[in-house]
N, C-alpha and C positions, 0 to 999 in steps of 0.2 A: 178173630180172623176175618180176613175180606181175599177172598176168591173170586179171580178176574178171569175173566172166558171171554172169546173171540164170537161175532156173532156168526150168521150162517146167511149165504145166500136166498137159502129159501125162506118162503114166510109164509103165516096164515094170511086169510084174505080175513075184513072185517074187525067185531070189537062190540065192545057193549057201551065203550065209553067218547065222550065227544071228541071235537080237533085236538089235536098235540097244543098242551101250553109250554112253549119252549122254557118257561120263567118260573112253573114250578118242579121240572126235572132238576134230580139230583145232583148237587157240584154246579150251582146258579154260577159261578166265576166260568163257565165255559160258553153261557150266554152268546157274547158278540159274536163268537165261533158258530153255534149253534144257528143263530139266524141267518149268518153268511151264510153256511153251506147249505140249510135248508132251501133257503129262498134263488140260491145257483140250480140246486137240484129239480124244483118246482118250475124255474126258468127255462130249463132241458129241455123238461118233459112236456114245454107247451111246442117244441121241434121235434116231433117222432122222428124223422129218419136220423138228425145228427143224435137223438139220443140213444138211438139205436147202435148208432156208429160209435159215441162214445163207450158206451157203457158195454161194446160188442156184443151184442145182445143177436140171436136168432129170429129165425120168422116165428118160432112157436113162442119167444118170450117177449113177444110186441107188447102183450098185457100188461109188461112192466114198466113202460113208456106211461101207461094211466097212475097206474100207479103213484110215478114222479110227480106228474104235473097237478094231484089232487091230495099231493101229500098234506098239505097245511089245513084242507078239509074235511081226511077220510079220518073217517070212527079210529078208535083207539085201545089197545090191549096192554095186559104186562109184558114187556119186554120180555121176560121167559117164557111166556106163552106166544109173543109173537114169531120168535124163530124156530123155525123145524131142522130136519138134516139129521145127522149122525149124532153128533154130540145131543143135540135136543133132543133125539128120538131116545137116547139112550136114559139119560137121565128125566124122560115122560113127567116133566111137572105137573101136567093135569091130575094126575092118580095119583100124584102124594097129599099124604092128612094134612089139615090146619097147620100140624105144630110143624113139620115141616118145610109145608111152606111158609113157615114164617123165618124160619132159617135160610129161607134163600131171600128174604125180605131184607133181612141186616146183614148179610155175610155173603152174598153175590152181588156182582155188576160187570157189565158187559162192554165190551169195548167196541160202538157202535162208527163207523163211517160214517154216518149223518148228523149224529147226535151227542157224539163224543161218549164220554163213561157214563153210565145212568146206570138205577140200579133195577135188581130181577124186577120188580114191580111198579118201575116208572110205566105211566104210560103211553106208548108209542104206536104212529100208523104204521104200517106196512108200504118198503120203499125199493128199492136197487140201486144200491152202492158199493161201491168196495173199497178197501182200502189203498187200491193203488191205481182206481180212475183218475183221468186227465180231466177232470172238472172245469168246465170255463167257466168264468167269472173270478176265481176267487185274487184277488188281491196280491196273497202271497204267491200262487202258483200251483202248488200242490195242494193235498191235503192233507199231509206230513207238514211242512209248515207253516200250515192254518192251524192245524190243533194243535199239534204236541206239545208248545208250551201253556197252554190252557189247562191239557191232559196231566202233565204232570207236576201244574202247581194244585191241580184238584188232588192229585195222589199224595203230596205234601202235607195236607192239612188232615192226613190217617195216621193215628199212631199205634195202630195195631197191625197185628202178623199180616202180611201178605201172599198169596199166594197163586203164582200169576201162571194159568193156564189156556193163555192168549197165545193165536200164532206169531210168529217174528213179525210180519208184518202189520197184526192190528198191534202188537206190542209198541211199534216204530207211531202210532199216533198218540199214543199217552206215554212215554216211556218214565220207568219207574224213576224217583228221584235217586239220588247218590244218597248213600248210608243207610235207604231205609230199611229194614225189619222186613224181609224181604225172599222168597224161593221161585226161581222158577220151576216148573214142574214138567219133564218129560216122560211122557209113555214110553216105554221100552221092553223088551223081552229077551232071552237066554239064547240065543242060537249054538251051532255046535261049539262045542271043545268048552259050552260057556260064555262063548262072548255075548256082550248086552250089544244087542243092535236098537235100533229107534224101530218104529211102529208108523205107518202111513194111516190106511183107513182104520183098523184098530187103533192106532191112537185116539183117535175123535171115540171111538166110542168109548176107550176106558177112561177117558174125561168125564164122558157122563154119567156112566155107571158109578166112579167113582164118587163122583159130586151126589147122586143118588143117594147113595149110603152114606156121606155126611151130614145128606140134610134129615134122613131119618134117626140120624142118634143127633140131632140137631143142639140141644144142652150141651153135653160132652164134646161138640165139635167147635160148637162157636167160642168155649173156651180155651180153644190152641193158640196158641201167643208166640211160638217157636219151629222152625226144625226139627229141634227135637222130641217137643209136644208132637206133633205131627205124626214121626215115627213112630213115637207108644204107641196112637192111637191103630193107625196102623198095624200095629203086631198083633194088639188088642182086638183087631177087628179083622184079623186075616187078610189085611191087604200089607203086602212088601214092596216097604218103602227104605231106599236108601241115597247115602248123597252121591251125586255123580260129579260131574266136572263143576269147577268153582261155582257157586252162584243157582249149581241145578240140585233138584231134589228128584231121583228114579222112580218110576212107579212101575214097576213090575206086573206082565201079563201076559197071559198065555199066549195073547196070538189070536185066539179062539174064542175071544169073548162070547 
């Protein structure tokens, strides 16, 4: 199973390891993308105020203007340790064992704005992007049409279960190919008479929780190859899972994480 997550605006600062090598991240075929968008990004951030203005950024989040323009220099972490936020705060991979992280080694990757898909443990500096800045430089325009065909011929070349827990929008930079082996996954909950409604800020966190508890039965998880795999494990493990609209897998939650 490979499990896709949306990254998170916020980030750590720093890193133990040297500059991002764009050429040994994960899914090398996103490469020419990879250095476009970097090198647009790093171009930004040597203009604080337009980068400011792009990326609409406040007076308190000028720091991230540095950030930009010293991306291709600043120290480097794992990608799961570099993003914080809800979903990251919930699923805390710092405090998970060895073996579990190593389930988030083979069986997570994130769908980054700068970086395209790379996985939990590539490693990446700390930057500010999003998936739906108006970037100047790039060639095609967006960067919806800089990636996503990159994005989802690196998704093409997986031939195991997917499970894609990305928002609509980082979803729209790699979008999954046609026929694949494939769930998307929404958070949802019981409201009255019963109806499943969707989840806002609970959603992000029962992403993480959830992905938490996969990565600690990591053996038994990383062998899911189905939907229906999926569910067992789920009933197996006290989380209710059921399918929703075409193409969705429900993940049920109180609300109240």
């Amino acid at each position: 199973m490979l499990v896709l997550l949306p990254p998170s605006e916020t980030k750590r600062d720093g890193g133990d390891g040297g500059p991002v090598d764009l050429s040994s991240l994960s899914w090398p075929g996103q490469l020419r993308t990879r250095s476009e968008v970097t090198k647009a990004l790093a171009a930004l951030g040597r203009q604080p105020h337009e980068c400011a203005r792009v990326l609409k950024l406040s007076a308190k989040q000028l720091d991230e203007v540095e950030r930009n323009r010293v991306l291709l220099k600043s120290p480097t972490m794992p990608a799961i340790d570099r993003y914080t936020g809800v979903i990251y705060d919930a699923l805390d991979a710092l405090t998970l064992p060895t073996d579990a992280r190593a389930f988030l080694r083979d069986h997570v990757a994130i769908g980054s704005a700068a970086f395209g898909l790379v996985r939990a443990m590539d490693m990446i500096p700390a930057y500010r992007l999003s998936f739906d800045s108006r970037l100047p430089g790039l060639k095609a325009g967006t960067l919806k049409n800089t990636c996503a065909a990159a994005g989802t011929k690196a998704l093409s070349a997986e031939d195991q279960f997917i499970l894609d827990a990305r928002s609509e929008g980082y979803a729209s930079l790699a979008p999954l190919p046609d026929g694949s082996n494939s769930i998307y996954l929404r958070v949802v909950t019981r409201g009255e008479g019963g109806a499943v409604r969707a989840l806002n800020h609970f959603n992000k966190k029962g992403k993480g929780e959830f992905l938490r508890a996969l990565a600690l039965d990591g053996r038994a998880a990383g062998a899911i190859d189905s939907r229906e795999a999926l569910i067992a494990w789920g009933k197996k493990n006290e989380w209710e899972l059921a399918p929703g609209a075409p193409g969705e897998l429900n993940l049920f939650v109180s609300g109240v994480l």
